[in-house]
N, C-alpha and C positions, 0 to 999 in steps of 0.2 A: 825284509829288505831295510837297510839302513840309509838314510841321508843326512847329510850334512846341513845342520842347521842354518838360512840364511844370515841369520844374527852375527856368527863366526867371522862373514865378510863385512855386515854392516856394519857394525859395533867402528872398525877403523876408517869408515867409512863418515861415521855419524860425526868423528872429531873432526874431518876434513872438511867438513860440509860448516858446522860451527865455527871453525876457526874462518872462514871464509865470509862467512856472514859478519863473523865479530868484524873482520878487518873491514870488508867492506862497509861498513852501517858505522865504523867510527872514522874512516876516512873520509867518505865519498857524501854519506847520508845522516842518518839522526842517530848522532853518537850519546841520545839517551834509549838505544835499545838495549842498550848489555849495560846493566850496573854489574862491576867488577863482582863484590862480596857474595851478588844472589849466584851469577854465574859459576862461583866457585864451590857456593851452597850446591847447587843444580848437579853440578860435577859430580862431586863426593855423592850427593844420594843416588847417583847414576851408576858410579863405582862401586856403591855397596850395593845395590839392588843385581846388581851385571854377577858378582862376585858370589851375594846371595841366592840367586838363582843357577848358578853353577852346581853351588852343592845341596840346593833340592831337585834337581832337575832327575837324579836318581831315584828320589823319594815318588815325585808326582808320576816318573814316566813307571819305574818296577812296579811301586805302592800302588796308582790310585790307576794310571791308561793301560800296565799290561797286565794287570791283577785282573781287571774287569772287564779286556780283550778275550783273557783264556777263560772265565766263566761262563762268559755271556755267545763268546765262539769257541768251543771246543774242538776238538778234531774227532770227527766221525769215520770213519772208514780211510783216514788219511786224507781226509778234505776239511777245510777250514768252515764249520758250519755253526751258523746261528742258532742260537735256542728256539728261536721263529719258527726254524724252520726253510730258511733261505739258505745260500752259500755266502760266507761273509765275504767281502768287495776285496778285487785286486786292486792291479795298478793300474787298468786301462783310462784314457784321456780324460770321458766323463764321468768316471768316479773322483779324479783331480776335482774337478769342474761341480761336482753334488758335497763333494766336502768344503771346500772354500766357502761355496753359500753357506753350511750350513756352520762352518768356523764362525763365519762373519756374523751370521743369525746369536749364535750362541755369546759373540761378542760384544753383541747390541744388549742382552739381558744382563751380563756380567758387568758390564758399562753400566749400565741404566740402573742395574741395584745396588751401584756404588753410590749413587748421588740420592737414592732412595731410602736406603737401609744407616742408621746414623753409625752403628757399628762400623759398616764397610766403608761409608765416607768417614769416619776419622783415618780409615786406611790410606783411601785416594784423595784425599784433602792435600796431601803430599804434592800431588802433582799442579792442583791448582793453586798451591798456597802463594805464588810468585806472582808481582802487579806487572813483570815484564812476559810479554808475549814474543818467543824466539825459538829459536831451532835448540838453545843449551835448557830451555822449559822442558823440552821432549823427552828430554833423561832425568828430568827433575819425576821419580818415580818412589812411590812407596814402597816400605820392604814388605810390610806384612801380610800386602795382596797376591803374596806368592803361595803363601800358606791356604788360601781357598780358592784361590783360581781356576784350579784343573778340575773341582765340582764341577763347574759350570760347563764345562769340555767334556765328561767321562760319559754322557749318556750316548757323543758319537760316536767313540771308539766299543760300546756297548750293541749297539745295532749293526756292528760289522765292519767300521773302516781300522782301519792299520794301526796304530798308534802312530809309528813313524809317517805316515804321511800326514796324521792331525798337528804334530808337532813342526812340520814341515810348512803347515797350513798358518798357524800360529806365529813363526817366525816372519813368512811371508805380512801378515797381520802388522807385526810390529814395526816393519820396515816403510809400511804407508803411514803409519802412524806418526813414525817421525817427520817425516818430510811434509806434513798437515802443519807445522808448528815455526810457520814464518808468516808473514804480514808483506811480504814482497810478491808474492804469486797474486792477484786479483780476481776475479769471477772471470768462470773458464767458460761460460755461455751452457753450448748443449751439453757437456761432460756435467754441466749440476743438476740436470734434473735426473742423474744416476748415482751418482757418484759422491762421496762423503772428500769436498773439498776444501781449499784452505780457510775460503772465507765462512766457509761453515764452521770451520772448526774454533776461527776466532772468535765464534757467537758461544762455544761450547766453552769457551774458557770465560764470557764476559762473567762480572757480577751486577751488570746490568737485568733489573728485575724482569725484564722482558725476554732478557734473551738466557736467563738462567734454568739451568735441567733442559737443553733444547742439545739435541745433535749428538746422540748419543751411537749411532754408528762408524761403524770401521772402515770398510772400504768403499761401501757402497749405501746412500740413503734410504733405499727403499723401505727400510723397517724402520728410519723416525717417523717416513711418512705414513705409511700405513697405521704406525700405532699413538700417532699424534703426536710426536714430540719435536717433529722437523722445524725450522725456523731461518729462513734465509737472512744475508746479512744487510740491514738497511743501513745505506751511507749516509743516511742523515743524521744518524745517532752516533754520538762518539762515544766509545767502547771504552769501559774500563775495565783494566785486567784483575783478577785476583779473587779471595774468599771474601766472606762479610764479616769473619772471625779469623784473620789471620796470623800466626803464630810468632809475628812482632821480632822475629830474629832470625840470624843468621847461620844459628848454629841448626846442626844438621838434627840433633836428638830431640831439641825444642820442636824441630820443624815433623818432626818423626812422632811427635806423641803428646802436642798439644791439646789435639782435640779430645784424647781419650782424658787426658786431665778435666775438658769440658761436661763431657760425659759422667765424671764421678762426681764434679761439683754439682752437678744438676741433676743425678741422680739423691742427693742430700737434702735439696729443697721439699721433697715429698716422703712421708711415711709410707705411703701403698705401694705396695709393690705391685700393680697394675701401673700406676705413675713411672715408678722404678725403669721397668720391662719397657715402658716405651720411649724413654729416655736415652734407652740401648738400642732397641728395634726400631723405633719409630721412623720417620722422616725427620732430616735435619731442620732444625726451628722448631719441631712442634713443646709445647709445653703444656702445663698442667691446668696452669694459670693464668694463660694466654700473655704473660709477659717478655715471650717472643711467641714468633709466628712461622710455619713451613713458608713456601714460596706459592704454594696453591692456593692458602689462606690468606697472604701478601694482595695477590693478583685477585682476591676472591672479593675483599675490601678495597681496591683500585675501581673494580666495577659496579658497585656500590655505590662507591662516590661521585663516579662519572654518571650512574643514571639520576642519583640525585642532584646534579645538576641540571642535568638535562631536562 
C-alpha cells in the first residue's frame, strides 16, 4: 500500500507559513527576527536538502526499508511473515498508533546522537548554526544527515511495520517539527507535560550552557524525560540562539562543512590515533588536552565552583 508523503502538501505550506511570520514580525513586531542574508542562507539549504532528499528517497526507501522489509518479512505461505515468527503488521488503527511512538522513539535517539556524536553534529550543526530563532530556521537543514538517517528507522520496518506507513510516519514527524520553530506560540500548560513544544524547542536550539543538548524529542517529551535530557523553558533567562563555533557566513557550503574542517584541524593537533578517533566519534568539545571542553565537562566545572563557594 502506497501513501502519499505529508511533506508533498507541507513543503507549500511551510513557505506560507514563513512568509507570514516574516511579514508579520517586520510589520506589527520585532523586525530583528528575520535578518534578510540568514533567511536566504535558511532557504537555499532547505531547497537543497528538499531536492536532496528527493533523489535519495529511492536509495533509503528500495536500498535500506524495503531491502530489510523483504528479509526480515518474507512471504510464507502467501502471508507476510516475520522471521520471529509473528505475522508482520497491517494497516489496522493501532498499528498507526505502535509506529508513530515508535517513529518518535527512534527520533529521539537519531536526534540525541546528532548532538552527541561530533561526526553527526557537523552534519546537524547545519540547522543550529543560525543566532535567529524562526519558522525560516526550520528548513535551515543539513544535507548529509540524509545519507544515515534511515539506520536509525530500518530496525522498525525490520520487526514487521510497512515501510510505507514508516515513511508516512516520518513525514508526519517532520511536519511538527516545523511549526516547533517560532517564538510566538508561549507555554501551552497541560499539552507540556506530554508534548515536545514550542517553548521546549527554544531551549533545544539555545547556546545557553544550561539549556544546551536538552529537548531532544519529536513529538512528544516523554523520552527527554525518562532519559534525562528534558528541560523546561525558564523566562528568567534570556535565551541566546546559535552554536559556540559558528560558521561565520552566509554562504551556504561554508555553512554546510565548516565543522568537518573543525574536525580535521583538530584531528592534527594529536599523533594517537585514539586522540584522532575521538575527535571524530567523540562528543562535541571534548579534546585531548582539555583546551576545550564537552558540555557535561562545562556543567561538571560549573558545579564545582559553586560548591566551592558554598
Amino acid at each position: 500500500m502506497d501513501f502519499t508523503n505529508p511533506l508533498v502538501y507541507g513543503v507549500p505550506c511551510f513557505l506560507g507559513f514563513i512568509a507570514l511570520e516574516l511579514s508579520y514580525s517586520k510589520t506589527f513586531d520585532n523586525k530583528n527576527l528575520y535578518k534578510w542574508r540568514d533567511l536566504v542562507s535558511s532557504l537555499s539549504l532547505g531547497i537543497g536538502s528538499a531536492v536532496l532528499g528527493a533523489l535519495l528517497k529511492t536509495v533509503s526507501v528500495m536500498l535500506v526499508f524495503n531491502f530489510a522489509y523483504e528479509i526480515f518479512n518474507p512471504m510464507v505461505d502467501g502471508v507476510r511473515t516475520n522471521i520471529m515468527g509473528w505475522e508482520s503488521f497491517g494497516y489496522v488503527w493501532y498499528i498507526w498508533v505502535i509506529c508513530m511512538l515508535l517513529d518518535d522513539f527512534s527520533y529521539y535517539w537519531f536526534h540525541r546522537q546528532n548532538h552527541m556524536v561530533r561526526i553527526f553534529w557537523a552534519a546537524h550543526i547545519v540547522h543550529h548554526s543560525s543566532d535567529n530563532f524562526n519558522l525560516g530556521t526550520a528548513v535551515r537543514n543539513g544535507w548529509f544527515t540524509l545519507f544515515y538517517k534511515p539506520f536509525f528507522y530500518v530496525w522498525i520496518v525490520m520487526i514487521g511495520f510497512p515501510p510505507a506507513m514508516l515513511l508516512f510516519c516520518l513525514g508526519l514527524e517532520s511536519l511538527w517539527q516545523f511549526q516547533l520553530h517560532t517564538q510566538y506560540v508561549k507555554k501551552l500548560g497541560f499539552f507540556d507535560k506530554f508534548l515536545n513544544t514550542h517553548t521546549m524547542h527554544q531551549v533545544h536550539h539555545a547556546r545557553n550552557i544550561e539549556y544546551m543538548d536538552k529537548n531532544h524529542g519529536g513529538i512528544l517529551n516523554i523520552f527527554d524525560r525518562v532519559f534525562g535530557t528534558w528541560k523546561e523553558l525558564d523566562d528568567e533567562v534570556d535565551i541566546e540562539y546559535g552554536v559556540s563555533t559558528p560558521p561565520n557566513s552566509y554562504n551556504i557550503f561554508i555553512i554546510l562543512t565548516h565543522e568537518y574542517k573543525n574536525i580535521w584541524e583538530d584531528m592534527k593537533k594529536s599523533k594517537q590515533w585514539k586522540h584522532k578517533f575521538m575527535y571524530v566519534f567523540g562528543p562535541p568539545g571534548w579534546s585531548h588536552d582539555g583546551s576545550t571542553l564537552t558540555i557535561k565537562q562545562i556543567r561538571n566545572e560549573q558545579a564545582k565552583n559553586v560548591s566551592k563557594i558554598k
